[in-house]
N, CA, C and O atoms as CSV, one atom per row, in Angstrom:
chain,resi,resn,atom,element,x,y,z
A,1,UNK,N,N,85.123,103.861,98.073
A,1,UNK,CA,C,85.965,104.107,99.227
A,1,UNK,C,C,87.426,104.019,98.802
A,1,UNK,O,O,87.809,103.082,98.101
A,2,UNK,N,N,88.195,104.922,99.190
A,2,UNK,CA,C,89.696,104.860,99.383
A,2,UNK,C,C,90.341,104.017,99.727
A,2,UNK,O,O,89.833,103.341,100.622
A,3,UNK,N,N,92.002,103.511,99.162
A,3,UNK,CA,C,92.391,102.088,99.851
A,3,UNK,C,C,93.222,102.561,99.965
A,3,UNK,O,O,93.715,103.083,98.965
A,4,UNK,N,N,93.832,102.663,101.129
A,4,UNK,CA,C,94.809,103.408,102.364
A,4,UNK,C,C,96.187,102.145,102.464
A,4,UNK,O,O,96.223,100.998,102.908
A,5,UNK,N,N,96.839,102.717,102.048
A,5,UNK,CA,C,98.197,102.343,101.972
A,5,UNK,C,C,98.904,102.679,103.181
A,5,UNK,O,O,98.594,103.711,103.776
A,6,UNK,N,N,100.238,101.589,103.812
A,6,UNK,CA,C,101.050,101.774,104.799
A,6,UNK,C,C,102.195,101.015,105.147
A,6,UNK,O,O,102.346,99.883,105.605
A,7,UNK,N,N,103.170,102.177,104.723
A,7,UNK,CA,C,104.744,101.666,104.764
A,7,UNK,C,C,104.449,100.757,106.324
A,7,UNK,O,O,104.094,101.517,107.226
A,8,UNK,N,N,104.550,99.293,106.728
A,8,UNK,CA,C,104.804,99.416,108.081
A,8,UNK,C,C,106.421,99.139,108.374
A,8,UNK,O,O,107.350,99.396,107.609
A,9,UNK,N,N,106.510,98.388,110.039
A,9,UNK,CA,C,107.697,98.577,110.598
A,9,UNK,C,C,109.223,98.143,109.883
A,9,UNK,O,O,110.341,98.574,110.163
A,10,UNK,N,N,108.727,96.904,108.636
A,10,UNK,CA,C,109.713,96.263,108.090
A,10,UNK,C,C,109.851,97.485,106.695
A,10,UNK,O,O,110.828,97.548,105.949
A,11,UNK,N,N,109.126,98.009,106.644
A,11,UNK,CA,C,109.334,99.119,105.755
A,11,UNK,C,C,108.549,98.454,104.540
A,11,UNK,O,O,108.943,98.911,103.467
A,12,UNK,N,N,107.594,97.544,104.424
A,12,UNK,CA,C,106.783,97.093,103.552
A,12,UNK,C,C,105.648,98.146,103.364
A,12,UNK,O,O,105.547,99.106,104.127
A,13,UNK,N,N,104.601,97.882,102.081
A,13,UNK,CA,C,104.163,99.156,101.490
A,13,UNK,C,C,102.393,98.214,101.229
A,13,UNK,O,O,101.834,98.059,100.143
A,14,UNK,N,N,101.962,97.813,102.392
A,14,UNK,CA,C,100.737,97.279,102.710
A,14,UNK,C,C,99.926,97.853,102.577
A,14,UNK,O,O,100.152,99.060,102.657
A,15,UNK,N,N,98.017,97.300,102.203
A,15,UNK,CA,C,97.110,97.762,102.214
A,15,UNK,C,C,96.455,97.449,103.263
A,15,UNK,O,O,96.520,96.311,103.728
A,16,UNK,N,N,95.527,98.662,103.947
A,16,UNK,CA,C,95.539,99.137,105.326
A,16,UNK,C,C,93.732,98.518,105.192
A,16,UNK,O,O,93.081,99.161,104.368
A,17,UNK,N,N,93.116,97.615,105.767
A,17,UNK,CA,C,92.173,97.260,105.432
A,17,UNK,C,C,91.032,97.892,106.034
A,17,UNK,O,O,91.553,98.350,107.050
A,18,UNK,N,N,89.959,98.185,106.076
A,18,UNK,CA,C,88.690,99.421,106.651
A,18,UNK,C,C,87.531,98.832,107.822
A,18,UNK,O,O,87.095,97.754,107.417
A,19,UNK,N,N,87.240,99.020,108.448
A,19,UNK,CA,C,86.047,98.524,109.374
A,19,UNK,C,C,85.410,99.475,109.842
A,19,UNK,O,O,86.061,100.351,110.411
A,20,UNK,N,N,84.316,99.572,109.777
A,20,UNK,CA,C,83.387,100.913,110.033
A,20,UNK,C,C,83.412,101.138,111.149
A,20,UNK,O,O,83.630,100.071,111.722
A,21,UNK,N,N,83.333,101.767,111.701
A,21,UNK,CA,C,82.868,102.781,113.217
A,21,UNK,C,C,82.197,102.025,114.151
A,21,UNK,O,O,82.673,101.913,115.280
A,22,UNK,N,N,81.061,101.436,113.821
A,22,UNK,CA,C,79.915,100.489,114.781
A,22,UNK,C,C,80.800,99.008,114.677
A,22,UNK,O,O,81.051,98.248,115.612
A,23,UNK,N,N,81.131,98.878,113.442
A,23,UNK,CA,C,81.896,97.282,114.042
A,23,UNK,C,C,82.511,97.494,114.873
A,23,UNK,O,O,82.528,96.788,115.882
A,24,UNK,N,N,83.191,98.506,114.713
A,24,UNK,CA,C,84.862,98.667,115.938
A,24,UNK,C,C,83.802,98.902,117.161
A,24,UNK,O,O,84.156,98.364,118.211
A,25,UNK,N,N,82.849,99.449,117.197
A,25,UNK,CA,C,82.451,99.486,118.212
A,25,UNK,C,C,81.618,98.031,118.521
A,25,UNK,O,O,81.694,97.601,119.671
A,26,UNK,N,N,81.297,97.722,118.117
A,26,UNK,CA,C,80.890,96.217,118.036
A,26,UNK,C,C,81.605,94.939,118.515
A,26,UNK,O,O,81.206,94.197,119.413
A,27,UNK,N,N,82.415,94.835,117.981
A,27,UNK,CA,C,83.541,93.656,117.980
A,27,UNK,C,C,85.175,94.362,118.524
A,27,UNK,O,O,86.237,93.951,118.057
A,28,UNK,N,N,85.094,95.373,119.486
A,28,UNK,CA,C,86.475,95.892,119.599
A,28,UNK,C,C,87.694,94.540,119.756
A,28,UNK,O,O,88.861,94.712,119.403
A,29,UNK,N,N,87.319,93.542,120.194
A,29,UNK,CA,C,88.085,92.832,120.756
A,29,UNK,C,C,89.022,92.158,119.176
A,29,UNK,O,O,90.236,92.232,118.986
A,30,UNK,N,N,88.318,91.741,118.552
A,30,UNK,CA,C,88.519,91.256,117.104
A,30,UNK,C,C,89.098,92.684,116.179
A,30,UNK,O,O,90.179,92.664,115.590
A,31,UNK,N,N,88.220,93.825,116.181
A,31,UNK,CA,C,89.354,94.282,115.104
A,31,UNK,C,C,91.075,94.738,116.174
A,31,UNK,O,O,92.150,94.763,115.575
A,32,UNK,N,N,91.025,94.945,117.214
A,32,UNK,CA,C,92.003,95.353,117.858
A,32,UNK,C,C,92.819,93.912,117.856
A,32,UNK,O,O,93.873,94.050,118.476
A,33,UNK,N,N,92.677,92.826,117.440
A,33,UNK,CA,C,93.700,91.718,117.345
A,33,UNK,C,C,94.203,92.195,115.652
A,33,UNK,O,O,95.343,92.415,115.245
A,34,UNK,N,N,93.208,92.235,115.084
A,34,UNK,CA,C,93.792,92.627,113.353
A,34,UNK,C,C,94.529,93.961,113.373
A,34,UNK,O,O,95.417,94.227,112.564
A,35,UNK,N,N,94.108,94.812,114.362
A,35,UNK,CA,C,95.518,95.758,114.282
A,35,UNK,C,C,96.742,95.717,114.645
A,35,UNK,O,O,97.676,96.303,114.097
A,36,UNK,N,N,96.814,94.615,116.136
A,36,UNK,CA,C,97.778,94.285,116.513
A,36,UNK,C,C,98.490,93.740,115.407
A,36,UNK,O,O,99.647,94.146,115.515
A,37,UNK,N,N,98.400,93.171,114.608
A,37,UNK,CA,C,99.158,92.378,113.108
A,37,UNK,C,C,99.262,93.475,111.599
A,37,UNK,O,O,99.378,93.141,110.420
A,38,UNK,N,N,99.158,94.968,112.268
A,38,UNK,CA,C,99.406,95.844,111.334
A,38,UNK,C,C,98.599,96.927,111.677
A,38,UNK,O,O,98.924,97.689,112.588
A,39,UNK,N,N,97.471,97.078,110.964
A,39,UNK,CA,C,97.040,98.215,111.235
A,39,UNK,C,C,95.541,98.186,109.763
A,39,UNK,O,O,95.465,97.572,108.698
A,40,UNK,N,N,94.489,99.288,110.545
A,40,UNK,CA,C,93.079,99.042,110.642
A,40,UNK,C,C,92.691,100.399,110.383
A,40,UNK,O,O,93.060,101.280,111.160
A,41,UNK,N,N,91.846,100.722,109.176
A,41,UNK,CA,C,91.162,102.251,109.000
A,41,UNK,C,C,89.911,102.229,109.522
A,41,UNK,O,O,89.075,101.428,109.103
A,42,UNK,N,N,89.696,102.942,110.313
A,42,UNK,CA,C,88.132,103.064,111.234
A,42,UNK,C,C,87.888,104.092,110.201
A,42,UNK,O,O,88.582,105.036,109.824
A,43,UNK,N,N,86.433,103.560,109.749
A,43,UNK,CA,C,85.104,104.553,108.668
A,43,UNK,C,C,83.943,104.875,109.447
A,43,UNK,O,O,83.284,104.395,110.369
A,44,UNK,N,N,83.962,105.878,108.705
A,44,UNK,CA,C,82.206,106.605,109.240
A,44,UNK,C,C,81.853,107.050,107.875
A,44,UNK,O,O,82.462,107.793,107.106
A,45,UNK,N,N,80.618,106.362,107.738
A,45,UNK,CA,C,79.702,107.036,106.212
A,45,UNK,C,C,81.247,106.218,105.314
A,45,UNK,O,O,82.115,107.086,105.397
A,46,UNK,N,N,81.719,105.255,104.723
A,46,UNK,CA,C,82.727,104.939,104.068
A,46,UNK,C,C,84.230,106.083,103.668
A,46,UNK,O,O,84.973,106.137,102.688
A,47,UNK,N,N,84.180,106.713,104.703
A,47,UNK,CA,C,85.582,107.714,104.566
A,47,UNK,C,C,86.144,107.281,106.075
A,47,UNK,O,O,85.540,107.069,107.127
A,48,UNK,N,N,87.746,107.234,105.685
A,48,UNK,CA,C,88.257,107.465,107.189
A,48,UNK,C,C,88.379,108.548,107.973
A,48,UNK,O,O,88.389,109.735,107.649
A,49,UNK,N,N,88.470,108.040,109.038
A,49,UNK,CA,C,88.592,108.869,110.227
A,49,UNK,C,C,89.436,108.729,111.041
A,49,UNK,O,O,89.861,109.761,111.560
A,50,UNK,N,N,90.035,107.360,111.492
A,50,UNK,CA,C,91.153,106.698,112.245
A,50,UNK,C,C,91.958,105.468,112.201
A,50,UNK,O,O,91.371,104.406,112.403
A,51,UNK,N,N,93.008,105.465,112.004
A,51,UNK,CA,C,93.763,104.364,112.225
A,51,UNK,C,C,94.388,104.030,113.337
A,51,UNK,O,O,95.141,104.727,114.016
A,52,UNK,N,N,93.998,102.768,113.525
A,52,UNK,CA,C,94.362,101.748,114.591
A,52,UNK,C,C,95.165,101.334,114.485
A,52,UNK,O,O,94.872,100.369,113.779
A,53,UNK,N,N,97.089,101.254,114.840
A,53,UNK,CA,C,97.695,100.632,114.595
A,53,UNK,C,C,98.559,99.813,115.442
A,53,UNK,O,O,98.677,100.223,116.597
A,54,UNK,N,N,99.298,98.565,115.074
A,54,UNK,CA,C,100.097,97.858,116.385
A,54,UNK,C,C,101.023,98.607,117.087
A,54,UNK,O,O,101.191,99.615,116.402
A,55,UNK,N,N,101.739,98.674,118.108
A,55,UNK,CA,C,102.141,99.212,118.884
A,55,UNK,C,C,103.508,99.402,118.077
A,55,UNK,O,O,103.982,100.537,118.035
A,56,UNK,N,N,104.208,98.285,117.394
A,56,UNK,CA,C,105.201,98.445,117.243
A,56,UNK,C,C,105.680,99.055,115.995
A,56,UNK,O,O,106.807,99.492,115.761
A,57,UNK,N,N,104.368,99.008,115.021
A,57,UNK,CA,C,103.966,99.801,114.080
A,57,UNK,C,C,104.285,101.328,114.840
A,57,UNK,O,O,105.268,101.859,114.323
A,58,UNK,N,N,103.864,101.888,115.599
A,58,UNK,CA,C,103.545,103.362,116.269
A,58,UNK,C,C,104.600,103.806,116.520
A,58,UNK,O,O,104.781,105.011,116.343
A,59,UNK,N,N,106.121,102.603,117.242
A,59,UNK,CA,C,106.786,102.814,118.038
A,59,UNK,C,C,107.759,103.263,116.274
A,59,UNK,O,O,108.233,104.393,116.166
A,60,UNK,N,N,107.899,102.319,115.189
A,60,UNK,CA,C,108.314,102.573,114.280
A,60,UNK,C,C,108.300,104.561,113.584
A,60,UNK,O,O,109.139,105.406,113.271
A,61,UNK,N,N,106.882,104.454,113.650
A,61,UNK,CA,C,106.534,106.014,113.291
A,61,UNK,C,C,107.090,106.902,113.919
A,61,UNK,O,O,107.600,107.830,113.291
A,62,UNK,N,N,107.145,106.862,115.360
A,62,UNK,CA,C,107.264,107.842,116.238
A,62,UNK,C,C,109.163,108.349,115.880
A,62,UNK,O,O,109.715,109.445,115.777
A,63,UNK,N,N,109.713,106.773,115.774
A,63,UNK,CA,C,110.823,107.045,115.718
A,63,UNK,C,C,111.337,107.838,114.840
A,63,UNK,O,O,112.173,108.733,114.963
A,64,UNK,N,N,110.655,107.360,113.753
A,64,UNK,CA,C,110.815,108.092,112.374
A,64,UNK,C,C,110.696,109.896,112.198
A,64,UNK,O,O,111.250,110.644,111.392
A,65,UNK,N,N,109.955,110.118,113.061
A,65,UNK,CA,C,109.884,111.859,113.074
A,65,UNK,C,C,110.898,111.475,114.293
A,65,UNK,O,O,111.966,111.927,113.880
A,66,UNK,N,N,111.134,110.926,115.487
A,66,UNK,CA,C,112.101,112.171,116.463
A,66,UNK,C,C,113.599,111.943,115.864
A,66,UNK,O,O,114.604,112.260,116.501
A,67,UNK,N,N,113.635,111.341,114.527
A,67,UNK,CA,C,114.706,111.565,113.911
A,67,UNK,C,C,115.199,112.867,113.249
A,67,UNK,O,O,115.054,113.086,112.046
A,68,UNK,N,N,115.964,113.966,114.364
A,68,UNK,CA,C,115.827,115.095,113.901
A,68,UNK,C,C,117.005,115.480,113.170
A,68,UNK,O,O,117.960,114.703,113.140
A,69,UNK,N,N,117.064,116.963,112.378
A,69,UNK,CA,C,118.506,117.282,112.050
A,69,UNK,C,C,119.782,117.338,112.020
A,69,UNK,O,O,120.549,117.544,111.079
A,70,UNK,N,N,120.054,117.045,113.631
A,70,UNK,CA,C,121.390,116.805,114.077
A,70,UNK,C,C,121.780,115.510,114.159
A,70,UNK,O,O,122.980,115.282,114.004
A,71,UNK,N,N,120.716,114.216,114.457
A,71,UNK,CA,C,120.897,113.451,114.426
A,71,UNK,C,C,121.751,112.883,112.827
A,71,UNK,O,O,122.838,112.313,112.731
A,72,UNK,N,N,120.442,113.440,111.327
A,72,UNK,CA,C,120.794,113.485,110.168
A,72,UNK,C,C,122.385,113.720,110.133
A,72,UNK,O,O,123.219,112.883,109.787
A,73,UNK,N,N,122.610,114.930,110.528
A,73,UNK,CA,C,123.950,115.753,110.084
A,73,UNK,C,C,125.241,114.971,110.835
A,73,UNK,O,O,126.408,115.199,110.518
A,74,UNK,N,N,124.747,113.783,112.133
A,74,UNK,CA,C,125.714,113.157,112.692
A,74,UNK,C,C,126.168,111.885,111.430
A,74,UNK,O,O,127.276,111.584,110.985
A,75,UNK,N,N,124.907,111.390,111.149
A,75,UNK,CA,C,124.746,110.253,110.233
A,75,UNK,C,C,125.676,110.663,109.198
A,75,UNK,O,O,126.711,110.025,109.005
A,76,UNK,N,N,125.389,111.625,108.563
A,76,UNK,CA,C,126.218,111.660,107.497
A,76,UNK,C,C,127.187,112.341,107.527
A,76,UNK,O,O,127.341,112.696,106.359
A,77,UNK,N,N,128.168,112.877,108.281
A,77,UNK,CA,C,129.360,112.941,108.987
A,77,UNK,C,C,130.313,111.927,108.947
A,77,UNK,O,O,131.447,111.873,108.471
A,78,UNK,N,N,129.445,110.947,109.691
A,78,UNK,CA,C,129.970,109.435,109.732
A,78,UNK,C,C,130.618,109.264,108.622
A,78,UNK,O,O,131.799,109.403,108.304
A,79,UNK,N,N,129.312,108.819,107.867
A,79,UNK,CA,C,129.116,108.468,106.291
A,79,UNK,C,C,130.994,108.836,105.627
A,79,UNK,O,O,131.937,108.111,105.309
A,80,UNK,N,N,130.800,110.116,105.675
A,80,UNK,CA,C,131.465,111.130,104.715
A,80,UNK,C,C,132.891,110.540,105.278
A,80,UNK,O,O,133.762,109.999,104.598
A,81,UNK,N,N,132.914,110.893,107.346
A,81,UNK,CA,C,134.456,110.252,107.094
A,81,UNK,C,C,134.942,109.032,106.595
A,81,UNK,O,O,136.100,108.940,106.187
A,82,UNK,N,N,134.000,107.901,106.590
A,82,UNK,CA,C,134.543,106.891,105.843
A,82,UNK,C,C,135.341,106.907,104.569
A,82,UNK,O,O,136.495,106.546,104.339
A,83,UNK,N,N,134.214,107.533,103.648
A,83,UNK,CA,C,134.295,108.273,102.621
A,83,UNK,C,C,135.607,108.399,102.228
A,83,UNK,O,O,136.070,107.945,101.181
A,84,UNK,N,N,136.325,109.139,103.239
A,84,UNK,CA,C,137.359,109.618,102.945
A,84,UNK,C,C,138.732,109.113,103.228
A,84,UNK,O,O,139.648,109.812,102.792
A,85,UNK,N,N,139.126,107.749,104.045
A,85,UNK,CA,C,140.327,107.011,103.500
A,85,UNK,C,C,140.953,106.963,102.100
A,85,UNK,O,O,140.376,107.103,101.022
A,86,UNK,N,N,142.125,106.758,102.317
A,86,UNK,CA,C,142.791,106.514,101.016
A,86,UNK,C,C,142.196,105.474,100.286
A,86,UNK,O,O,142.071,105.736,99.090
A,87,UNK,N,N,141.880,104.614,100.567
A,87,UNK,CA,C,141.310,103.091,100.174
A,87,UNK,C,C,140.200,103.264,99.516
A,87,UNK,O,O,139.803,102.621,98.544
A,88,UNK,N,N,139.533,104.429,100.229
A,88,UNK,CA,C,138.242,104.934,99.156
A,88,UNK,C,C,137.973,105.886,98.122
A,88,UNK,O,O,137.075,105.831,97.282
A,89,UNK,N,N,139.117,107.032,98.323
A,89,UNK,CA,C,139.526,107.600,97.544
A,89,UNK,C,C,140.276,106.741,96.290
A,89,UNK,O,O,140.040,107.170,95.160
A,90,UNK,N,N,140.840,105.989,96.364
A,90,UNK,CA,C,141.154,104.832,95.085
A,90,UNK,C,C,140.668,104.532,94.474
A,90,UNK,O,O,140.732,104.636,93.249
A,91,UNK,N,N,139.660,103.799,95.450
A,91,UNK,CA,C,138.573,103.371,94.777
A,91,UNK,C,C,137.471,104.228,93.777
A,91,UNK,O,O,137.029,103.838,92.697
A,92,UNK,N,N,137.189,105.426,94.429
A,92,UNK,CA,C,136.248,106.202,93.534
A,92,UNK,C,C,137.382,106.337,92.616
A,92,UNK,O,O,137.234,105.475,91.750
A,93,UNK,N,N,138.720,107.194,92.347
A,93,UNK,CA,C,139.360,107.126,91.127
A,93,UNK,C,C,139.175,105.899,90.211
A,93,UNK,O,O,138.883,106.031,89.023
A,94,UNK,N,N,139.337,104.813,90.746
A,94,UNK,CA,C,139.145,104.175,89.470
A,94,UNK,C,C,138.058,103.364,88.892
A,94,UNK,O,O,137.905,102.626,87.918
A,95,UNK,N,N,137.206,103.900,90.120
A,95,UNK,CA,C,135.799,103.396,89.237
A,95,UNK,C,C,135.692,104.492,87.915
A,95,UNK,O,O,135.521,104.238,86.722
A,96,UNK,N,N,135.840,105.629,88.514
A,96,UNK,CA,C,136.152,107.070,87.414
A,96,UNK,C,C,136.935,106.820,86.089
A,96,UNK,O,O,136.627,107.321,85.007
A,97,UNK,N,N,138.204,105.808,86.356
A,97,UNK,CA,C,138.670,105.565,85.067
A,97,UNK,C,C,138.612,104.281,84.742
A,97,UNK,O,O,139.604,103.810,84.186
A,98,UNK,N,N,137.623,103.536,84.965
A,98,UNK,CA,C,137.028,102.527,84.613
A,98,UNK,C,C,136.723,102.509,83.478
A,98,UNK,O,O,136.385,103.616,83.058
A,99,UNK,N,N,136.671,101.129,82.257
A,99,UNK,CA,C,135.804,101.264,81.069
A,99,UNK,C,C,134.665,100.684,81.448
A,99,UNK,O,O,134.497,100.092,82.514
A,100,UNK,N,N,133.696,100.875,80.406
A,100,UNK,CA,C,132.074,99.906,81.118
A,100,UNK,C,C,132.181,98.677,81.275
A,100,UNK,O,O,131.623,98.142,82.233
A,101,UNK,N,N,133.007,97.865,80.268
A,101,UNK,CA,C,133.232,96.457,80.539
A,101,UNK,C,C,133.807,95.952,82.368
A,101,UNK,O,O,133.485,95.022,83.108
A,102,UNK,N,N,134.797,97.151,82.509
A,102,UNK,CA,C,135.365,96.682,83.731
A,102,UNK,C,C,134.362,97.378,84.406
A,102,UNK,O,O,134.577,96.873,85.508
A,103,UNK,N,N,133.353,98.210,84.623
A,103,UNK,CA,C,132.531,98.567,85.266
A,103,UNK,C,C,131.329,97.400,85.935
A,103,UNK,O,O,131.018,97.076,87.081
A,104,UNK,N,N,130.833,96.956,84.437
A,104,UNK,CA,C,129.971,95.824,84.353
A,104,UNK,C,C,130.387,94.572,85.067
A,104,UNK,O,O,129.594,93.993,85.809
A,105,UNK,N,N,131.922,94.026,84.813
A,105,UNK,CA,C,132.454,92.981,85.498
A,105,UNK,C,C,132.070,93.224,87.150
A,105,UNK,O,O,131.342,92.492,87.820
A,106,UNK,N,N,132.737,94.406,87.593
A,106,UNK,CA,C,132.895,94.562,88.654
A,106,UNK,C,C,131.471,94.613,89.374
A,106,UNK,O,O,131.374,94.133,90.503
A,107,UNK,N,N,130.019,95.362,88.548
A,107,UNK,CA,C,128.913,95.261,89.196
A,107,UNK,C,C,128.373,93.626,89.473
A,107,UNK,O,O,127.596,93.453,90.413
A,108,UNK,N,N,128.872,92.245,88.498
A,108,UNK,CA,C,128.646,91.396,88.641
A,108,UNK,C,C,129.205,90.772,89.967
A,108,UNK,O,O,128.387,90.073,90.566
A,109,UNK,N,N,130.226,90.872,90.438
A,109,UNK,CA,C,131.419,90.024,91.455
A,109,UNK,C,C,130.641,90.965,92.429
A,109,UNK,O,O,131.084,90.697,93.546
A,110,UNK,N,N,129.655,91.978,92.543
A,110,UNK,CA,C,129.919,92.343,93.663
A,110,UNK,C,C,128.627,91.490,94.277
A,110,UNK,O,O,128.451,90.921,95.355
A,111,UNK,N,N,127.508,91.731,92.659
A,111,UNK,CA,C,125.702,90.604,92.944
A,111,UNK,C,C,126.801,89.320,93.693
A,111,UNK,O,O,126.459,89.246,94.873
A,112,UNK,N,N,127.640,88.598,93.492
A,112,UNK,CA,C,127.507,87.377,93.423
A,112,UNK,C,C,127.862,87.311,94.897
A,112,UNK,O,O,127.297,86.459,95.582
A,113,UNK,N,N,128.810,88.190,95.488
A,113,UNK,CA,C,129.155,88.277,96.531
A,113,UNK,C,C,128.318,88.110,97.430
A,113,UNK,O,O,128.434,87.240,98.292
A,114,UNK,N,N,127.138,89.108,97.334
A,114,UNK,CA,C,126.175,88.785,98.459
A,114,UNK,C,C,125.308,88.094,98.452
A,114,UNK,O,O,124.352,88.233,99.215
A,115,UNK,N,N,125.410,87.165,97.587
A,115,UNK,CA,C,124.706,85.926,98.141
A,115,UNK,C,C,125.321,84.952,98.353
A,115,UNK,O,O,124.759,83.952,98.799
């Protein structure tokens, strides 16, 4: 049998665990709590057929496609005018005439920063 992988809502890259067809029909109450805490491959004959997933898992997905083109093209609009202050324009120049040493320094101060 296949082991079904799934980015969920935190954007983690989980294995999606299987319960056959008659359990789910069996025990709905129990695997529908284990989906609520992620998400559940319903099998028939050991292949899937359906996934069961938490709501907020779904609500994650859904969002993820009605994220459409214009939305994209607003995002990075944004992005770009930032981009474009003087302050950042500087900045890319002289990362540009940077040597690696001062490159390297500077990638260090920035790790230390965020933590």
């Amino acid at each position: 049998m296949t082991t079904l992988t799934f980015r969920n809502r935190l954007g983690e890259l989980v294995d999606v665990p299987s319960v056959a067809a008659t359990r789910l029909k069996n025990e709905f109450g129990t695997v529908l709590e284990q989906a609520a805490r992620g998400a559940v491959a319903i099998t028939r004959h050991d292949a899937p057929k359906a996934v069961l997933v938490s709501y907020e898992d779904f609500e994650a997905l859904v969002k993820g496609q009605n994220q459409n083109l214009n939305d994209l093209g607003a995002e990075f609009d944004t992005l770009l005018d930032r981009m474009q202050t003087p302050k950042a324009r500087k900045g890319v120049q002289a990362a540009f005439n940077a040597a690696p040493a001062q490159l390297g320094r500077a990638a260090v101060k920035s790790v230390r920063k965020r933590r």
